[in-house]
C-alpha atoms as one frame of an Amber mdcrd trajectory, in Angstrom:
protein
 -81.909 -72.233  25.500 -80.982 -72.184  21.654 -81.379 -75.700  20.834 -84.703
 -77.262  18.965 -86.479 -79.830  21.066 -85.445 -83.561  20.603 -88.056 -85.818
  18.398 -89.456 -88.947  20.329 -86.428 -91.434  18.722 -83.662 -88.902  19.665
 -84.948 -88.279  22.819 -85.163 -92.013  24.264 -82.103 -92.907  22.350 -80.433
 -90.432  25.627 -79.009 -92.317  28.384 -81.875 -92.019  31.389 -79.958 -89.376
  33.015 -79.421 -86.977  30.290 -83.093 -87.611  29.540 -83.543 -85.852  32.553
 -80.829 -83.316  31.774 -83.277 -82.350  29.255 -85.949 -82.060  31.269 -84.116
 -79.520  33.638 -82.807 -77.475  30.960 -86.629 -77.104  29.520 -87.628 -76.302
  33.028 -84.875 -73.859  33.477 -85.943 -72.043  30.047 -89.539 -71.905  30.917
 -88.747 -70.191  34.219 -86.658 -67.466  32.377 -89.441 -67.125  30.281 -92.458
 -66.645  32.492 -89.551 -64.492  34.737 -89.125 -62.604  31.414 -92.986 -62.318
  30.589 -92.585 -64.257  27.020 -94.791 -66.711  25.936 -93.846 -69.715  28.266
 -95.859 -72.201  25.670 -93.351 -74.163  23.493 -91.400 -74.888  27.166 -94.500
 -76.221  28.120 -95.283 -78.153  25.200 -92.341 -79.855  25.243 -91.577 -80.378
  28.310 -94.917 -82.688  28.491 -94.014 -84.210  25.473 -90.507 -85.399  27.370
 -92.343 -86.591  30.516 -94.939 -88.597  28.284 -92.272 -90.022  26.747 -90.352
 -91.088  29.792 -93.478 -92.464  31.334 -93.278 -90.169  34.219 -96.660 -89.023
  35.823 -98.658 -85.987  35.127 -97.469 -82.575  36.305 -99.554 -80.028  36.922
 -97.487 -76.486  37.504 -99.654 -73.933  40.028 -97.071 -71.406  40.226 -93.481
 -70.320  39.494 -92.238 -72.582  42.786 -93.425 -76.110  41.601 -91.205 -74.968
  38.342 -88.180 -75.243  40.550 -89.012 -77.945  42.635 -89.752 -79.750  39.645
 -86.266 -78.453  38.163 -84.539 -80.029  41.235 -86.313 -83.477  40.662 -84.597
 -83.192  37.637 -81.059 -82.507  38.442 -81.095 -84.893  41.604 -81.646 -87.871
  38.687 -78.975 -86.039  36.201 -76.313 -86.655  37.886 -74.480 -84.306  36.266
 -71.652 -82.526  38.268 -71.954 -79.228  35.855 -74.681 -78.330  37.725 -74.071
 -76.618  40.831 -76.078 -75.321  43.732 -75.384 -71.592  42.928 -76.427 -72.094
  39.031 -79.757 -73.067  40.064 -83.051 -70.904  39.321 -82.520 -67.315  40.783
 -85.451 -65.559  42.513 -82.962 -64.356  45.252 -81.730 -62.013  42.481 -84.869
 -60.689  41.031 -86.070 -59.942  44.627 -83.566 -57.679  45.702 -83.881 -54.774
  47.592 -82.755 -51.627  48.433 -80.133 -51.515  51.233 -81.193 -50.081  54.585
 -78.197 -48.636  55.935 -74.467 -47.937  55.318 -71.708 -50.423  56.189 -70.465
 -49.871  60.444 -66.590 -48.965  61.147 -66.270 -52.941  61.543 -63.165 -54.538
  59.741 -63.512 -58.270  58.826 -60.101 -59.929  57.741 -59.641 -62.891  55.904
 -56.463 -64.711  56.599 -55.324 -66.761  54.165 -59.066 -68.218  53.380 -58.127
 -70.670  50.835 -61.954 -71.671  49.640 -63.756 -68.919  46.999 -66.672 -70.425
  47.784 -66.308 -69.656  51.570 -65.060 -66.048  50.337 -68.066 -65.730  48.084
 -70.336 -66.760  51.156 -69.005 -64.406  53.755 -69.234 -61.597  50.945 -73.298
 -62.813  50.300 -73.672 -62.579  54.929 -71.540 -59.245  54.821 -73.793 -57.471
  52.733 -76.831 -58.757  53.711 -75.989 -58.330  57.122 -74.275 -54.882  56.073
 -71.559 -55.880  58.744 -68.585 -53.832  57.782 -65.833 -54.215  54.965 -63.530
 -56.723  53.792 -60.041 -57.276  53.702 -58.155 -59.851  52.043 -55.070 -61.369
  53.480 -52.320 -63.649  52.605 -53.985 -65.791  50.074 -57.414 -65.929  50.272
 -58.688 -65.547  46.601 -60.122 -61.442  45.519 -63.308 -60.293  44.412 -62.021
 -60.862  40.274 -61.795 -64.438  41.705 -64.895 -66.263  38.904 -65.515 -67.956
  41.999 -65.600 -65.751  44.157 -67.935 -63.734  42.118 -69.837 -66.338  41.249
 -70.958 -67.519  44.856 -71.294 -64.106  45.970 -74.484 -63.461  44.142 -73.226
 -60.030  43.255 -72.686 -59.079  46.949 -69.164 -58.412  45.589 -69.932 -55.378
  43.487 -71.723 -53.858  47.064 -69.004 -54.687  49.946 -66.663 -52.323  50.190
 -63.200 -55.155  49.497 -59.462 -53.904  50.059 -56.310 -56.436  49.810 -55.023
 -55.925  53.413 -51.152 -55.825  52.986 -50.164 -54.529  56.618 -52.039 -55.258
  60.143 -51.620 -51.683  61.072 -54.010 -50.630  58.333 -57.004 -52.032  60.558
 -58.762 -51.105  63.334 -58.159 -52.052  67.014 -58.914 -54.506  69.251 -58.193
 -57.502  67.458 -61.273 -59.957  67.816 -60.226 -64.034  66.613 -62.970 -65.921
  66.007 -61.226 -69.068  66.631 -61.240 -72.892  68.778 -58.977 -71.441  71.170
 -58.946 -72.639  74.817 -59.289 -69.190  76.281 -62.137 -68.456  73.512 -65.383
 -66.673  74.897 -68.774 -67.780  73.276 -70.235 -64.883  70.689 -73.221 -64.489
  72.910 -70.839 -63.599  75.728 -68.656 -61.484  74.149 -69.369 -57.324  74.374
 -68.406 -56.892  70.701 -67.222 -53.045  70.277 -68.529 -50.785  68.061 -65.116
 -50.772  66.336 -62.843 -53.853  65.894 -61.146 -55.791  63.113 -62.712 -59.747
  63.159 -60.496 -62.264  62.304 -60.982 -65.328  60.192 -58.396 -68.038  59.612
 -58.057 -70.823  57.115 -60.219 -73.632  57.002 -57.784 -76.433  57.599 -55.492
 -74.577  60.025 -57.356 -71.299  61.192 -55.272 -68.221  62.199 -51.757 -67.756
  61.089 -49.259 -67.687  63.948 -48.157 -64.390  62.647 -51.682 -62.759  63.088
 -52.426 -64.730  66.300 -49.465 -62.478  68.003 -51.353 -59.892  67.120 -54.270
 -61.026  68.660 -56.291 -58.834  71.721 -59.114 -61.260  71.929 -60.208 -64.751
  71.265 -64.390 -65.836  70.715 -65.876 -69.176  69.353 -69.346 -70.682  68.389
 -70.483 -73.000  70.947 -70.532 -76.488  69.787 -72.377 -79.608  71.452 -71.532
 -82.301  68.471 -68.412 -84.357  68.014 -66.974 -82.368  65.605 -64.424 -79.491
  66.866 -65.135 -76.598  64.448 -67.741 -75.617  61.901 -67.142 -74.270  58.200
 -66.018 -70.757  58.613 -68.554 -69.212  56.259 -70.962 -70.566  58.248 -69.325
 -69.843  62.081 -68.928 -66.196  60.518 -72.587 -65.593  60.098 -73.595 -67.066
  63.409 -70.802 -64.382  64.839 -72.318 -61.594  62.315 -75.711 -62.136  63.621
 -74.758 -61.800  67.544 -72.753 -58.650  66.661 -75.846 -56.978  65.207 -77.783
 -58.006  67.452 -76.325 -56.706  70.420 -74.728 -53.853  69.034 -78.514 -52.757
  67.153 -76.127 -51.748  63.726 -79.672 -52.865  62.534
C-alpha cells in the first residue's frame, strides 16, 4: 500500500462503503507487514484513527487471525466486486510444505472444462492430494490461463499438466465420473492403481465422443434435490476415496 492515509474530512467525505474499503486495504497492509516483520505501527495508527472516525467500536487485535477476520468484516460492508475470495490474506501460502511423495501413474482428464476457476481448483486438490497428472482436453482453459493460475494457488507450477490431443495417449481403463444411470458410488468402486479419470463440462458433462470411449462409469452419492454437484468439488470427494483405498498416501 503506496498511498498516504486519508485526513478526517477526506475520509468521511467517502461513500460508507469505500470507507470501509479503506479499512480493508489498511488491514491488508498491516498483515503484510507483521507477515514481513516491519514495523506494523503506522497500519495501526491509522487504522484506529478510521474506526474512531466511523464510530465503530474498539478493536483490540490478539493475534495475526483477528487481522483477517477483521479484514473480512470489512469487505462483507465494501461491497466491492474487485475483491475476490482468492485475493484475500494468504497464510495458506506462507505455510507450505514440502511434498511427501511423487505423483501415482493416475491420469486425470479434463474434457472440455469450461470454468478456470474449476481448473484452478482441481489443480489446488491434485497437488495437495498428489493424485496424478493433468491433461487438458477440448477446451478447458491451460495452466498460462491468469485464471487458472490465479485460483490454483501456485499448484500449477507443481502438477505435472500436458494438453491431451489424442485418447490413446492415456492410460487404460477409462473411469467417468459422471450422473450416469449405470454409475457406481466412489466408495464402491475398486479404483485401479492405473486409470485415466474423466471429468466433463459443467453444464453438459462428458462429450459423446469420450463417453464411447468409456470402460467405466462412478458418481458421488447425492441425497438433496439437486442432480449433480460442482465438478471441482465432486472431483475431490472422488480424489479422496481413491487415496484412501488405494493407500497412494
Amino acid at each position: 500500500m503506496n498511498e498516504a492515509p486519508f485526513n478526517k474530512s477526506k475520509f468521511l467525505k467517502l461513500p460508507l462503503h469505500l470507507q470501509h474499503k479503506k479499512c480493508a486495504d489498511i488491514l491488508r497492509a498491516l498483515y503484510g507487514a507483521l507477515l514481513d516483520k516491519k514495523d506494523p505501527s503506522a497500519f495501526f495508527s491509522t487504522y484506529h484513527s478510521y474506526c474512531e472516525w466511523m464510530a465503530l467500536e474498539d478493536w483490540q487485535q490478539k493475534n495475526i487471525k483477528d487481522i483477517a477476520d477483521r479484514y473480512h468484516f470489512h469487505i462483507a460492508l465494501a461491497k466491492d466486486d474487485v475483491i475476490k475470495e482468492h485475493d484475500l490474506l494468504p497464510p495458506i501460502r506462507r505455510g507450505d510444505h514440502i511434498a511427501k511423495e511423487d505423483f501415482p501413474p493416475i491420469a486425470i482428464y479434463m474434457d472440455n472444462l469450461r470454468s478456470a476457476y474449476n481448473v484452478g481448483s482441481i489443480l489446488r486438490t491434485t497437488e495437495a492430494l498428489r493424485l496424478g497428472s493433468l491433461y487438458f482436453g477440448g477446451k478447458t482453459p491451460f495452466i498460462n490461463n491468469k485464471k487458472v493460475e490465479k485460483t490454483s494457488m501456485g499448484a500449477s507450477a507443481l502438477v505435472p499438466c500436458f494438453i491431451c490431443t489424442s485418447l490413446a495417449d492415456l492410460p487404460r481403463p477409462f473411469i467417468a465420473l459422471e450422473t450416469a444411470e449405470e454409475a457406481v458410488t466412489v466408495s464402491n468402486f475398486p479404483f485401479p492403481q492405473v486409470f485415466t479419470l474423466f471429468l466433463g463440462n459443467e453444464e453438459y458433462g462428458i462429450s459423446d465422443e469420450v463417453l464411447k470411449e468409456i470402460d467405466h462409469f462412478v458418481h458421488v452419492p447425492l441425497f438433496g434435490a439437486k442432480n449433480s454437484i460442482n465438478v471441482a468439488c465432486a472431483f475431490g470427494i472422488c480424489g479422496q476415496e481413491i487415496r484412501r483405498q488405494k493407500g497412494i498416501a
